[in-house]
VOPAGU-2260 file (C-alpha; in pm, 1 decimal, decimal comma):
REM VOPAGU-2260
SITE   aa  ch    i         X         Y         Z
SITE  UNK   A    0   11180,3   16031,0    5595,1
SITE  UNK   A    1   11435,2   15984,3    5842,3
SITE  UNK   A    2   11817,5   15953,7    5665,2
SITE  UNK   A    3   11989,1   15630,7    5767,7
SITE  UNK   A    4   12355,7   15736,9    5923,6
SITE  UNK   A    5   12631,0   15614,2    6080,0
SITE  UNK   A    6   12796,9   15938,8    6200,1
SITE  UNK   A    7   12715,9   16259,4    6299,1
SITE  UNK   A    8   12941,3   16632,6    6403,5
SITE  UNK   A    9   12861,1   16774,4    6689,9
SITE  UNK   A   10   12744,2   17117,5    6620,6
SITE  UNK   A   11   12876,8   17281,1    7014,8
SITE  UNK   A   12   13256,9   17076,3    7014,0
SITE  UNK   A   13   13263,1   17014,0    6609,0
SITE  UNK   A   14   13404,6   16650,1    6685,0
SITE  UNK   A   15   13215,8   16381,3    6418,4
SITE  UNK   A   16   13143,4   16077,3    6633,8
SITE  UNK   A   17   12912,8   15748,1    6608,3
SITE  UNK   A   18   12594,4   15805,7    6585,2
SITE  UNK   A   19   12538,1   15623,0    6914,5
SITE  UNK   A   20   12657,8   15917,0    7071,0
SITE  UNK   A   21   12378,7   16120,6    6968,5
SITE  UNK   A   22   12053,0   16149,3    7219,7
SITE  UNK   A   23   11717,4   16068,5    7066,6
SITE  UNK   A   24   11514,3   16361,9    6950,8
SITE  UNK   A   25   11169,0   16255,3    6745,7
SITE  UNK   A   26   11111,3   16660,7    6667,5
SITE  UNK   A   27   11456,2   16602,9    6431,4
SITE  UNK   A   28   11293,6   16512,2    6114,6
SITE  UNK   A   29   11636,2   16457,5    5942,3
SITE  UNK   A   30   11848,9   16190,6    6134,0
SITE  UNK   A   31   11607,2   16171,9    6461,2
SITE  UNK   A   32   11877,8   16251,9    6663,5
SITE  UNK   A   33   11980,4   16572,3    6906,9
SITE  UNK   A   34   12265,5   16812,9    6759,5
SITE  UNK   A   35   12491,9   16782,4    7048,3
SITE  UNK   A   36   12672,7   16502,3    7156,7
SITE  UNK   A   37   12574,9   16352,7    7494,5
SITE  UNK   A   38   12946,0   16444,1    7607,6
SITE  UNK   A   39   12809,4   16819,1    7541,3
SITE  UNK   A   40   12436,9   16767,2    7670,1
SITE  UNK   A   41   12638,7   16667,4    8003,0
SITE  UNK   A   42   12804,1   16978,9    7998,0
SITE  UNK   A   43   12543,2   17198,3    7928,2
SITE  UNK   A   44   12329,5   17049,9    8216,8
SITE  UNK   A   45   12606,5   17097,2    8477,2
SITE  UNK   A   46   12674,6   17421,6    8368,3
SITE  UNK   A   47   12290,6   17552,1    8321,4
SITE  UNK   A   48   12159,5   17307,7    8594,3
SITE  UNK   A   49   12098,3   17619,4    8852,0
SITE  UNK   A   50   11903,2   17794,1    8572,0
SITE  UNK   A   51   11680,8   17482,1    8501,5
SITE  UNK   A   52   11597,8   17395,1    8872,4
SITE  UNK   A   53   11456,9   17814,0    8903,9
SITE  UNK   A   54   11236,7   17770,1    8628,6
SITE  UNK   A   55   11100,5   17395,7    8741,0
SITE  UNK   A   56   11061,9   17536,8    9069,1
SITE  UNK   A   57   10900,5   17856,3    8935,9
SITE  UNK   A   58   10658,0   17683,6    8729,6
SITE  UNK   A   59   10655,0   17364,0    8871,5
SITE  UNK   A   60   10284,3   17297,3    8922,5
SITE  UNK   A   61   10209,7   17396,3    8504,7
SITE  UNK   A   62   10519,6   17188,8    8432,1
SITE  UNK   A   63   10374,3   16852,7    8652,5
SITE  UNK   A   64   10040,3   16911,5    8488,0
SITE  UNK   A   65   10149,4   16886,5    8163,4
SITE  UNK   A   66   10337,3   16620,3    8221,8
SITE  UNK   A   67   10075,2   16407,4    8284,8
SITE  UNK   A   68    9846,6   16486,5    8063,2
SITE  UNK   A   69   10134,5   16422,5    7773,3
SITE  UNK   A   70   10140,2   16063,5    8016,7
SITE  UNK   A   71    9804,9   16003,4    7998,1
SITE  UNK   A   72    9782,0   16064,7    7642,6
SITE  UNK   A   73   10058,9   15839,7    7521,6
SITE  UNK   A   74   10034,6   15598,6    7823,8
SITE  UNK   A   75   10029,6   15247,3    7567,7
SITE  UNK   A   76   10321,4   15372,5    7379,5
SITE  UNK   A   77   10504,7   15454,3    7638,5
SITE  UNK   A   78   10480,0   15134,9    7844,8
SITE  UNK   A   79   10547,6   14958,9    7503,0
SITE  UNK   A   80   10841,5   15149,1    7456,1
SITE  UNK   A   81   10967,4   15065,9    7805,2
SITE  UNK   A   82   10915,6   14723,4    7759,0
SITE  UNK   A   83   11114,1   14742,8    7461,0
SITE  UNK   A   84   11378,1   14940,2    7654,2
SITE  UNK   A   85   11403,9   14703,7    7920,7
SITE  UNK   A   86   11419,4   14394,8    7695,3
SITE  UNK   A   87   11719,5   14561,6    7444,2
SITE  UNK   A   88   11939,4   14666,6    7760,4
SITE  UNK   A   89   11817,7   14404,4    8056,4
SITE  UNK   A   90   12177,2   14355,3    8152,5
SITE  UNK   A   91   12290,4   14701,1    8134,4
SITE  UNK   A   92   11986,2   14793,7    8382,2
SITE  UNK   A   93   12028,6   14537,9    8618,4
SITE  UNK   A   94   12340,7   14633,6    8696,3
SITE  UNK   A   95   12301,7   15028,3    8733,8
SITE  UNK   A   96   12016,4   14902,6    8981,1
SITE  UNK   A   97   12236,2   14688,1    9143,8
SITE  UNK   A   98   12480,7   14928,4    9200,7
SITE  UNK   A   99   12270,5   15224,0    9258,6
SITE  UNK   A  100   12064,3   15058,2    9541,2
SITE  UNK   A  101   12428,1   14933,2    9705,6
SITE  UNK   A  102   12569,9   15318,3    9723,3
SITE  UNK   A  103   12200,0   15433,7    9857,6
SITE  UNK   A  104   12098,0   15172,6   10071,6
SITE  UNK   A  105   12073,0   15365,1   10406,0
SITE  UNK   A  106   11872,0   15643,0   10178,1
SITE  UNK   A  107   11643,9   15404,3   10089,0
SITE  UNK   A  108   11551,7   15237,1   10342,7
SITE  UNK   A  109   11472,4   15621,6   10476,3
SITE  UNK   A  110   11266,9   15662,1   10175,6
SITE  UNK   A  111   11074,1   15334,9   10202,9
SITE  UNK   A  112   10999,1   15359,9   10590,4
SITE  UNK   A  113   10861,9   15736,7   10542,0
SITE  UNK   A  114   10651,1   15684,3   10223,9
SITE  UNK   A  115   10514,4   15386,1   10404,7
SITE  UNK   A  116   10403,6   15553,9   10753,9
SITE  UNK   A  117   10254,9   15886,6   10479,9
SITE  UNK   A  118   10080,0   15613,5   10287,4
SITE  UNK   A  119   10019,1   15293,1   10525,8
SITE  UNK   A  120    9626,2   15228,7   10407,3
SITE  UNK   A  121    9663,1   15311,3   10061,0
SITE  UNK   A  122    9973,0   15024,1   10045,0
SITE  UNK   A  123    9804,0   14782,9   10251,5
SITE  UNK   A  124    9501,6   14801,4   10023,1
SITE  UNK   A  125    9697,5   14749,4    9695,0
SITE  UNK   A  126    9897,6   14464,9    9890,6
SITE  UNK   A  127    9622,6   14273,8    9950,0
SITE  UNK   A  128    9427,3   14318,4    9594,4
SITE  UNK   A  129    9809,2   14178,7    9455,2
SITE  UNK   A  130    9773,5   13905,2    9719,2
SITE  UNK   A  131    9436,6   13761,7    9552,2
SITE  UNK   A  132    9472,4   13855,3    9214,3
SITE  UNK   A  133    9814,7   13641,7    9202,6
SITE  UNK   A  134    9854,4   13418,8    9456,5
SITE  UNK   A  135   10058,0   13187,3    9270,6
SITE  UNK   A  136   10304,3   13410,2    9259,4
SITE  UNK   A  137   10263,0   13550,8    9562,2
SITE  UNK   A  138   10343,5   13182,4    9718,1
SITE  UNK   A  139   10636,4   13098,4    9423,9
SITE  UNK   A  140   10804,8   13446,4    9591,1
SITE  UNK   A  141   10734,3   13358,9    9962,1
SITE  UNK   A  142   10870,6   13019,1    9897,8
SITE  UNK   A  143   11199,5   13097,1    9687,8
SITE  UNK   A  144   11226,4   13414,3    9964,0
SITE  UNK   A  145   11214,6   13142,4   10260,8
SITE  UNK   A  146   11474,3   12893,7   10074,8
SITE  UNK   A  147   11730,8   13206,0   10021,5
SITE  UNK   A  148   11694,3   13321,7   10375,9
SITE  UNK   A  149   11736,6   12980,3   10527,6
SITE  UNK   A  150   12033,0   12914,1   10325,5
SITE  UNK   A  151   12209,9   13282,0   10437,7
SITE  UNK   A  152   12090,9   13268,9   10829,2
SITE  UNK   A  153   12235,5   12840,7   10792,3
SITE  UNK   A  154   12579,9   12980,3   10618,4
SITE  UNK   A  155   12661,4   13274,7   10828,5
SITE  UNK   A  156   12631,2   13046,3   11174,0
SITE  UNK   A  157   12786,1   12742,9   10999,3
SITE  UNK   A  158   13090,1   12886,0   10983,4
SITE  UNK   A  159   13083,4   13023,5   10637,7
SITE  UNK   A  160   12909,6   12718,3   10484,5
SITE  UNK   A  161   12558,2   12548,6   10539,5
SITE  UNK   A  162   12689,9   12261,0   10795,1
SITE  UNK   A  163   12615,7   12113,1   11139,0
SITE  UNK   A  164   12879,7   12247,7   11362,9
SITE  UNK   A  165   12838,3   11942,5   11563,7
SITE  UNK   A  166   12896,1   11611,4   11322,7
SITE  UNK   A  167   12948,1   11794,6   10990,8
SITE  UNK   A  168   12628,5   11705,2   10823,8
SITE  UNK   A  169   12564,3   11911,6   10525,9
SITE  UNK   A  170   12359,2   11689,1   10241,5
SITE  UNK   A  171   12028,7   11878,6   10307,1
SITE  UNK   A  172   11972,9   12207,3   10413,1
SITE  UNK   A  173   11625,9   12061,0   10532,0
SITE  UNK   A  174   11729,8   11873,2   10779,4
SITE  UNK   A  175   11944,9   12164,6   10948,6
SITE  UNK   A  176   11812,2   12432,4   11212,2
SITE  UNK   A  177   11930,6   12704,2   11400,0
SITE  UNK   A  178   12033,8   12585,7   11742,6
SITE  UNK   A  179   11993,3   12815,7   12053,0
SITE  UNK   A  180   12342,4   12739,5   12192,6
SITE  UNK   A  181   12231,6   12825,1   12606,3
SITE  UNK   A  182   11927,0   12719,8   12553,1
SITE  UNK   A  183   11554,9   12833,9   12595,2
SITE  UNK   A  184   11469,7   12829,5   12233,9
SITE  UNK   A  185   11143,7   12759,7   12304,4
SITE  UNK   A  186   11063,9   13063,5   12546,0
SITE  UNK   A  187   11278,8   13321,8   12235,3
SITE  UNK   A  188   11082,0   13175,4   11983,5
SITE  UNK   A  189   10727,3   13223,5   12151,7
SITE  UNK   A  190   10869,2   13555,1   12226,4
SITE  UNK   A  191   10907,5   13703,3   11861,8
SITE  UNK   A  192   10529,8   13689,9   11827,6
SITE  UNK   A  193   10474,2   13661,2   11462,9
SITE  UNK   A  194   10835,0   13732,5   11342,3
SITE  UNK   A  195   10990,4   13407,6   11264,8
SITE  UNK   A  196   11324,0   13335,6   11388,5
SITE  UNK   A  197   11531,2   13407,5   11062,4
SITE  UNK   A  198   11420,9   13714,2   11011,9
SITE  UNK   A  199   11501,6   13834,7   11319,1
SITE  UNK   A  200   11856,7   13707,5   11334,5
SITE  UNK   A  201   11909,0   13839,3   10998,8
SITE  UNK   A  202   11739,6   14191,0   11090,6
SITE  UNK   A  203   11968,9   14195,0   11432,3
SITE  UNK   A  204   12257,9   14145,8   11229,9
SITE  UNK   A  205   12313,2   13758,3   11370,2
SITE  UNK   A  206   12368,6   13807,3   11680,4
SITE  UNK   A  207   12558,8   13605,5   11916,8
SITE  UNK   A  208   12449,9   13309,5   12089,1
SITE  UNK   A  209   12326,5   13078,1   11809,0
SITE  UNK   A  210   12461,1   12750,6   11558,2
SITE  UNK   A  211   12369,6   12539,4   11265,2
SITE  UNK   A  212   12320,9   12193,4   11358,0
SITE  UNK   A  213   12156,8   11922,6   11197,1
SITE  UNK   A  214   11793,8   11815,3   11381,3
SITE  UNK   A  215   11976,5   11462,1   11511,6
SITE  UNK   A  216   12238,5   11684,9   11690,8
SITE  UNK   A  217   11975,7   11953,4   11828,5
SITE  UNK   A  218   11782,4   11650,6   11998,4
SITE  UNK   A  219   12121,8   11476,5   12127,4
SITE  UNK   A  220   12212,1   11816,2   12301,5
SITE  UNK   A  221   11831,1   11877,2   12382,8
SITE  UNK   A  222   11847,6   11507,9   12599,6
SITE  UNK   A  223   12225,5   11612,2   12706,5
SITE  UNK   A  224   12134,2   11918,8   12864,7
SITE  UNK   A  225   11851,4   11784,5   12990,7
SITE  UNK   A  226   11641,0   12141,2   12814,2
SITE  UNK   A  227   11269,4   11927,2   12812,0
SITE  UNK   A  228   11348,6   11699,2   13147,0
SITE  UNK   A  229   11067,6   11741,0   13408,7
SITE  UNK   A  230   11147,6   11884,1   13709,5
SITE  UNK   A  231   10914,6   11665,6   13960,9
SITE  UNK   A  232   11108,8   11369,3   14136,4
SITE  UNK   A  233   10848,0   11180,1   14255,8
SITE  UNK   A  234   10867,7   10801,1   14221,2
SITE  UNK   A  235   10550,6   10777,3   14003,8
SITE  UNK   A  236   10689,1   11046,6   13735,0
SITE  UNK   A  237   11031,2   10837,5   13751,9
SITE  UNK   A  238   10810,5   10538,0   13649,8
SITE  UNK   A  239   10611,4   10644,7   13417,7
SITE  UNK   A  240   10950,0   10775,5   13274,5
SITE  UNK   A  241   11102,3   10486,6   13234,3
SITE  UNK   A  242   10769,0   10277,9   13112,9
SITE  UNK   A  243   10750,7   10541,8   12832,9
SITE  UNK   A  244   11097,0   10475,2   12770,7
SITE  UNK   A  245   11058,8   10126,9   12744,0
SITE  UNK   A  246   10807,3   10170,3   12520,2
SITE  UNK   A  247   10964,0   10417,8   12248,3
SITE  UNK   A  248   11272,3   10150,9   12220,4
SITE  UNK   A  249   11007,5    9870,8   12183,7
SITE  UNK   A  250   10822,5   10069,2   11908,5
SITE  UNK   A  251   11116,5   10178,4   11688,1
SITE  UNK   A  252   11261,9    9845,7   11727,4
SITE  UNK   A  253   10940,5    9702,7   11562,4
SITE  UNK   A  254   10904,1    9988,7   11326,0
SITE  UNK   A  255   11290,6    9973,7   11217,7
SITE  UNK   A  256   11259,5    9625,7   11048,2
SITE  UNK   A  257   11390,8    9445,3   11416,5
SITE  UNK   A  258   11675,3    9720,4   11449,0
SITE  UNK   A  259   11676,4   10000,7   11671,7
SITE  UNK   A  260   11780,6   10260,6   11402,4
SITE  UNK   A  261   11662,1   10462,3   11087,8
SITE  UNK   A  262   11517,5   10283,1   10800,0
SITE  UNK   A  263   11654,2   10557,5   10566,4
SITE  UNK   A  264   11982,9   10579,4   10700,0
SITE  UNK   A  265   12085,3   10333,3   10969,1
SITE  UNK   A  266   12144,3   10625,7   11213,0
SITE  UNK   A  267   12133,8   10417,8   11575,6
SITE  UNK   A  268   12115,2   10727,1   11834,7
SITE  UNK   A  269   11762,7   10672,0   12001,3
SITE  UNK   A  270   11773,3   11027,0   12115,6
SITE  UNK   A  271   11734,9   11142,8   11752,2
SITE  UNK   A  272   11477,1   10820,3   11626,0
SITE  UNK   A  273   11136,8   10858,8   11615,3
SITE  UNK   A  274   10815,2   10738,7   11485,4
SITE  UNK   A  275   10718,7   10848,4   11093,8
SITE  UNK   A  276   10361,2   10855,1   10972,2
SITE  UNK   A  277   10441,3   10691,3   10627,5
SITE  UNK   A  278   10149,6   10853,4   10428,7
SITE  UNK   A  279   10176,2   11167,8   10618,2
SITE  UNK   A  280    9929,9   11334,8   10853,1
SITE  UNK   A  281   10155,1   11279,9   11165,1
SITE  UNK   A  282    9957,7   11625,2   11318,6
SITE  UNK   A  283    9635,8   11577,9   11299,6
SITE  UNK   A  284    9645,0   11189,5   11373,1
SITE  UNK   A  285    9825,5   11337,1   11676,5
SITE  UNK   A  286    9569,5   11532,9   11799,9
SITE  UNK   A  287    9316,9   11271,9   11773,8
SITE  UNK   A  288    9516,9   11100,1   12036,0
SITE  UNK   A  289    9533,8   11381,2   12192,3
SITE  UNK   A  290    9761,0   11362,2   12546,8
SITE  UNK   A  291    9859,2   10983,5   12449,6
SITE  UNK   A  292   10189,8   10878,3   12428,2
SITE  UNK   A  293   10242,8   10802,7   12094,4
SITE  UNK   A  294   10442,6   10499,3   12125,3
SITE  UNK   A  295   10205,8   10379,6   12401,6
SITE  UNK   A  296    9946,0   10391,9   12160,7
SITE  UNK   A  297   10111,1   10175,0   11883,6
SITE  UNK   A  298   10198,4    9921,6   12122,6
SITE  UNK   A  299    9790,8    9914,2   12257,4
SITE  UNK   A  300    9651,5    9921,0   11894,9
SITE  UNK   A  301    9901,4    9617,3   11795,8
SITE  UNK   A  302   10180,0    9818,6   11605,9
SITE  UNK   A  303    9995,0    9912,4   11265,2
SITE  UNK   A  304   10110,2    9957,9   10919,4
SITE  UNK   A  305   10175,0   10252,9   10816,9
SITE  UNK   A  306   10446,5   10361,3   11050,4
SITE  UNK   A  307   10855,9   10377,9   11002,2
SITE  UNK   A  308   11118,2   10429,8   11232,0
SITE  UNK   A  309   11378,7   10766,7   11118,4
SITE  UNK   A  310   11574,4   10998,2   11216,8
SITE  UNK   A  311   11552,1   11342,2   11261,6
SITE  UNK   A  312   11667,2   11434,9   10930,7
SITE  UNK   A  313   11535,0   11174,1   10736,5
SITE  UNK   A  314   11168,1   11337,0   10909,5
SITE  UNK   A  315   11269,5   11683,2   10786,3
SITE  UNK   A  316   11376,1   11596,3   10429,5
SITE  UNK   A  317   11099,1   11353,9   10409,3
SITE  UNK   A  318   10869,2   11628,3   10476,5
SITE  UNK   A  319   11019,0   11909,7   10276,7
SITE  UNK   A  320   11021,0   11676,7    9930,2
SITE  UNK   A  321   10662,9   11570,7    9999,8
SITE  UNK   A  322   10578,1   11921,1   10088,2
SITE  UNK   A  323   10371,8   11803,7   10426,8
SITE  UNK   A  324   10422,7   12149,6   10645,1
SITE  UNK   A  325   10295,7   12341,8   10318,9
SITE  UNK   A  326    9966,0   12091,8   10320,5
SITE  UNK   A  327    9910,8   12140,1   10691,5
């Protein structure tokens, strides 16, 4: 039976000190703790640490096989024990990890890249199995991921805070965007292939060239700079130009309750209104029109229901609270 104690001597420095100073040691049937002090232990390692790395290396290979065996053997007590650990000293490990993976982050990131490329298949196989045995999670973590990196790439070209440069807009970090500030977005976007665009700011280490605005302010500069004009001249494309144009302000005036501005908002730029699909399905209900003008089509089909005039932002927070780009 173990004896219940408070304080212990050291038997190497002879100092009595709180228990709590004391190492673990199950094979001490007395107190269950080692004789030495862990101020001691330390010493001893530093000083014998040459002597202990020619013996591991001498009989490394019986060393590593017993090792796991003794694992193997006592693998449920152990993992209960570590979940014990972790639960009594959560804080305390958190922060060691913290710290330790802030003073070896280049070393890491070595480490990773290497084990990786040694064992690509074998991680790309247990990857996967995660993938479909928790895809909740999986989607939870890809989600809060997405929100986190948003909100840093948003900051950092915001000037230090998640706002449109342009008109100071910073309600909803929906309805803000990075902003290509000579343009060609388009042609760096299809570019990246499958990277998306935040990652590879963040993994370039933001480069130059790029601000937060809010989506009414990337379409006013869009029509200023004229990024999506067409480049034909001919009298018919200037017609057809203006008939569309006539169109969109007949449209949102209809489907802005007789006002040419946001239902949401009462934002009155026409360069950042558009049409809203009310119930959703705005993509595929484009598609079935297929090359049609949208607002040539409501005015042919008699201006349905279901249709609202917003604003840019009011489209992108309307869509992030009803989750719609998840759906599609």
């Amino acid at each position: 039976m173990l004896l219940s104690i408070t304080e212990k001597r050291c038997r190497k420095c002879g100092v009595v000190k709180p228990i709590s100073e004391f190492y673990p040691l199950k094979e001490n049937q007395v107190d269950g703790h080692r004789y030495r002090c862990k101020q001691c232990d330390k010493e001893y390692k530093q000083t014998h640490k040459e002597n202990h790395l020619k013996y591991y290396r001498k009989h490394k290979l019986r060393i590593q096989k017993y090792h796991r065996q003794h694992y193997l053997s006592h693998k449920s007590e152990k993992l209960e024990y570590s979940r014990e650990y972790y639960h009594n000293n959560k804080v305390g490990i958190e922060e060691k990890a913290k710290e330790y993976r802030k003073l070896h982050k280049e070393s890491r990131i070595k480490y990773d890249k290497q084990y990786y490329q040694i064992n690509k298949l074998r991680e790309a196989e247990r990857g996967k199995e995660y993938r479909l045995t928790h895809k909740q999670q999986t989607s939870d973590r890809i989600k809060r991921y997405t929100r986190e990196l948003s909100l840093e790439v948003l900051t950092h070209y915001g000037g230090g805070k998640p706002i449109c440069v342009r008109c100071g807009y910073d309600e909803s970090i929906a309805a803000l965007s990075i902003d290509h500030v000579n343009g060609n977005g388009r042609k760096h976007r299809e570019s990246l292939s499958t990277s998306r665009l935040y990652n590879w700011l963040k993994a370039n280490n933001y480069p130059e060239g790029f601000q937060t605005l809010c989506n009414n302010c990337q379409f006013i500069k869009r029509d200023e700079n004229k990024e999506y004009a067409q480049t034909t001249k001919s009298s018919r494309a200037e017609y057809f130009k203006i008939y569309r144009q006539l169109q969109k302000v007949n449209a949102l005036t209809h489907y802005g309750g007789g006002k040419l501005a946001c239902v949401k908002c009462g934002y009155g730029d026409i360069r950042a209104l558009s049409i809203d699909h009310i119930n959703g399905e705005g993509h595929k209900h484009r598609q079935l029109i297929k090359g049609s003008n949208i607002y040539v089509w409501l005015r042919k089909n008699g201006y349905p229901e279901g249709y609202q005039t917003l604003c840019m932002r009011c489209q992108w927070i309307k869509r992030d609270e009803n989750k719609e780009l998840e759906q599609r």
